[in-house]
C-alpha positions as CSV (number, residue, x, y, z in Angstrom):
1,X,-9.1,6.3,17.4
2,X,-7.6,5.3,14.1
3,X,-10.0,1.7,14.0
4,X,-12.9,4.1,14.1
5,X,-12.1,6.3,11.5
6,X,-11.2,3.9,9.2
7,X,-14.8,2.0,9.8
8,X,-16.0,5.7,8.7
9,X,-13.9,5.5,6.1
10,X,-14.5,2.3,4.7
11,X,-18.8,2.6,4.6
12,X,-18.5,5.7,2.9
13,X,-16.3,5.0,0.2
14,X,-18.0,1.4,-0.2
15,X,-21.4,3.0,-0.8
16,X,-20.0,4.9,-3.1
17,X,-18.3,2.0,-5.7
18,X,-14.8,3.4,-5.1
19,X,-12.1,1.0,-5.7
20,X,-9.8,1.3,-3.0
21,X,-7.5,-0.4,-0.9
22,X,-5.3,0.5,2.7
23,X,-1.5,-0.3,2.5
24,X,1.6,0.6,4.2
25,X,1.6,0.8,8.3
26,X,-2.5,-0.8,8.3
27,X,-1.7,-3.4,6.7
28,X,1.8,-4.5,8.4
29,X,-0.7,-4.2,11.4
30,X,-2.9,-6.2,9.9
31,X,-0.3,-9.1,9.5
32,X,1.4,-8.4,12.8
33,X,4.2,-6.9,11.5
34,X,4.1,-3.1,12.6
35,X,2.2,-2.5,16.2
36,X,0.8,0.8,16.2
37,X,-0.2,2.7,12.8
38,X,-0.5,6.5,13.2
39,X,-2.3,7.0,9.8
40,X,-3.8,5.6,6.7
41,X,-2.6,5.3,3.5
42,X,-5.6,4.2,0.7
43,X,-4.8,3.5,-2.4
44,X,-7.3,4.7,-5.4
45,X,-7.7,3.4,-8.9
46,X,-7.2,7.2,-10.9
47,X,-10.4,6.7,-12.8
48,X,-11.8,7.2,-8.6
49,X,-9.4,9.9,-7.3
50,X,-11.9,12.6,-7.7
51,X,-14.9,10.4,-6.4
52,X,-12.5,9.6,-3.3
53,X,-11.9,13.2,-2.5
54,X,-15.7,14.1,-2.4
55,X,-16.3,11.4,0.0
56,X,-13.5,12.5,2.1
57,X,-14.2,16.0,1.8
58,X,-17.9,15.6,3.5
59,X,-16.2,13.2,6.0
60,X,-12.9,16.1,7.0
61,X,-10.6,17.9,5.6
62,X,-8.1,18.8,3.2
63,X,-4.5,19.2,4.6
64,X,-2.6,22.3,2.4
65,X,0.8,20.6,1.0
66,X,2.9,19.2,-1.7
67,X,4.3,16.2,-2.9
68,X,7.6,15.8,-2.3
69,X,10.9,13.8,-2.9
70,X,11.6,10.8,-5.1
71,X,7.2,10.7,-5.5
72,X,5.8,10.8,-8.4
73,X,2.0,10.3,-8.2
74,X,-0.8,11.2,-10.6
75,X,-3.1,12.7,-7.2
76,X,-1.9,12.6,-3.9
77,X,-4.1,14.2,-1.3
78,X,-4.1,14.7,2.4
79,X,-6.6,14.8,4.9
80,X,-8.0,14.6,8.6
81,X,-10.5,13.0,9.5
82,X,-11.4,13.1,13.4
83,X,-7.7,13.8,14.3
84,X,-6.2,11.1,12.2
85,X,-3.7,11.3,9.2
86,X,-4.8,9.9,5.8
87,X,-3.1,10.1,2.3
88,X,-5.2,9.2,-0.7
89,X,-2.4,8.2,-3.8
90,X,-3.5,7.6,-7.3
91,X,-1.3,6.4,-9.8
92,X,1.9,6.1,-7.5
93,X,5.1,6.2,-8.3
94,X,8.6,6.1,-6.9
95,X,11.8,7.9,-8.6
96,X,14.8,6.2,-8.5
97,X,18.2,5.8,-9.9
98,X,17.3,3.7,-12.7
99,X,13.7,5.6,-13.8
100,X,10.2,5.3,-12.1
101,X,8.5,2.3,-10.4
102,X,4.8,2.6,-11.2
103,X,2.6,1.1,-8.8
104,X,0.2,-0.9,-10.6
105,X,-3.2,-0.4,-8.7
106,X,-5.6,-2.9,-10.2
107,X,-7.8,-5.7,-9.2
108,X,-4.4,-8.1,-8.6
109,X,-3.4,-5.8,-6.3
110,X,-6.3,-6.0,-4.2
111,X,-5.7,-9.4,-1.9
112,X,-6.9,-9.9,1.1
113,X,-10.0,-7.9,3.5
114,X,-10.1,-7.1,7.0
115,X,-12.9,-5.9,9.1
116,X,-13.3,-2.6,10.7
117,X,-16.7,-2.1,12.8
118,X,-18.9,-3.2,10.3
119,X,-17.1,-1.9,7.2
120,X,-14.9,-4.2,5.1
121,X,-11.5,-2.9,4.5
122,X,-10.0,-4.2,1.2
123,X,-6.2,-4.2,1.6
124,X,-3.2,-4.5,-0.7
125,X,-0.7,-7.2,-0.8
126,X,2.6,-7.1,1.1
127,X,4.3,-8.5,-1.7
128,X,3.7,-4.8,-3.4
129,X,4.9,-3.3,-0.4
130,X,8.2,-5.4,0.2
131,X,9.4,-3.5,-3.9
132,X,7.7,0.1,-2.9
133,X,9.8,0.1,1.2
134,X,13.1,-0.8,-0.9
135,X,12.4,2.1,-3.4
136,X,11.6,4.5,-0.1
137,X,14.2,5.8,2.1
138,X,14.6,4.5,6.0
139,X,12.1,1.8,5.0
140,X,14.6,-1.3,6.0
141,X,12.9,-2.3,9.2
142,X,9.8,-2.9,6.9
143,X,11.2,-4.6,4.2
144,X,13.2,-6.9,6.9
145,X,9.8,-7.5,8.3
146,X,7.7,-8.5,5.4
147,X,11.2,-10.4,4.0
148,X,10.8,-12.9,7.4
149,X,6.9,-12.5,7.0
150,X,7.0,-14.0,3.1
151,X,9.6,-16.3,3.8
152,X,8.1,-18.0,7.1
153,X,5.1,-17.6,6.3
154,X,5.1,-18.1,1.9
155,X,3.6,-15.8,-0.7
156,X,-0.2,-16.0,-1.6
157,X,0.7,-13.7,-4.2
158,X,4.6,-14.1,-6.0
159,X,3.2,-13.3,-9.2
160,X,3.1,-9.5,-7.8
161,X,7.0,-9.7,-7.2
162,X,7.6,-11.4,-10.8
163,X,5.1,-8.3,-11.9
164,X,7.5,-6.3,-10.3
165,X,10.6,-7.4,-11.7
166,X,9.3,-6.7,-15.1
167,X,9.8,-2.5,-14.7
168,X,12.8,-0.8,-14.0
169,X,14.8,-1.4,-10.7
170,X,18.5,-0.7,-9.0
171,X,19.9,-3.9,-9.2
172,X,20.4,-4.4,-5.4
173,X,16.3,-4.5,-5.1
174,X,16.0,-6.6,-8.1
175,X,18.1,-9.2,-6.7
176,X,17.0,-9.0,-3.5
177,X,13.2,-9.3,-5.1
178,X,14.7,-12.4,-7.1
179,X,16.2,-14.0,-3.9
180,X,13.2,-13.9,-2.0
181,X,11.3,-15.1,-5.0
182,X,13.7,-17.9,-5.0
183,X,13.7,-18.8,-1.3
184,X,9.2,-18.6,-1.5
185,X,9.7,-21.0,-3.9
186,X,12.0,-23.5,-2.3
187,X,10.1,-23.5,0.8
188,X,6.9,-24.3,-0.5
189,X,8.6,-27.3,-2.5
190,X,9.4,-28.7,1.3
């Protein structure tokens, strides 16, 4: 089960120091916005990649493969751990029509914990997620969903989407980034 596997996960790579954090399909389950996640995407500061892959070496193994498509990412590894999928990325990137969006993995992008067994989970912020599901193909269920979550719900975080708006973007994503900004920002006025 995925739940127990990431509790593995998470002790071992906490004992260890590594700064890390869970994003894509865990974390829109995490905030009700995705229902069943079939793998786990971490996160790792590149200074940890290689601290990271011993840990998850002793813990599974490596899947063979390749990057591929519009990704640019310093490391990205794969592995299975008790039958369940998960990517390790450090220093992510997405190509797109206007240059790269680098993912800025540092301690602002770290925003919120959840629990799993015993084991904390650090998790990213869905604000980071609403730019990177523009920049990614077939993402637009996603990016609808943390859109209605932000704007129902507001953003603990905007600064990440104004940190986003400061590298290079196709200007459909920028202004939809902008817009939601815009509308965050009105609704909290009310």
């Amino acid at each position: 089960m995925l739940i127990d596997t990431l509790a593995a996960v998470a002790g071992a790579l906490n004992r260890e120091g590594i700064r890390w954090a869970v994003g894509a399909s865990v974390l829109l389950q995490h905030f009700g916005l995705e229902k069943e996640p079939h793998d786990i995407d971490i996160m790792v500061a590149e200074q940890d990649a290689d601290g990271i892959a011993r840990v998850l070496d002793g813990l599974g193994a490596r899947k063979p493969g390749s990057e591929h498509g519009p990704y640019v990412t310093c490391q990205f590894i794969e592995y299975v751990v008790d039958g369940t999928d998960i990517d390790v990325m450090a220093g992510f990137g997405i190509r797109h029509n206007m240059g790269i969006y680098l993912y800025a993995f540092d301690e602002q992008a770290v925003t919120a914990n959840m629990s799993a067994g015993t084991a904390v989970v650090p998790l990213t912020a869905l604000e980071d997620w609403y730019v990177l599901y523009q920049l990614m193909t077939g993402r637009e269920r996603r990016v609808q969903a943390i859109e209605e979550y932000l704007t129902a719900m507001g953003s603990s975080h905007p600064e990440l989407l104004e940190r986003a708006l400061q590298q290079h973007l196709p200007p459909d994503i920028r202004s939809r980034t902008e817009r939601l900004l815009l509308t965050i920002a009105q609704n909290a006025i009310y």
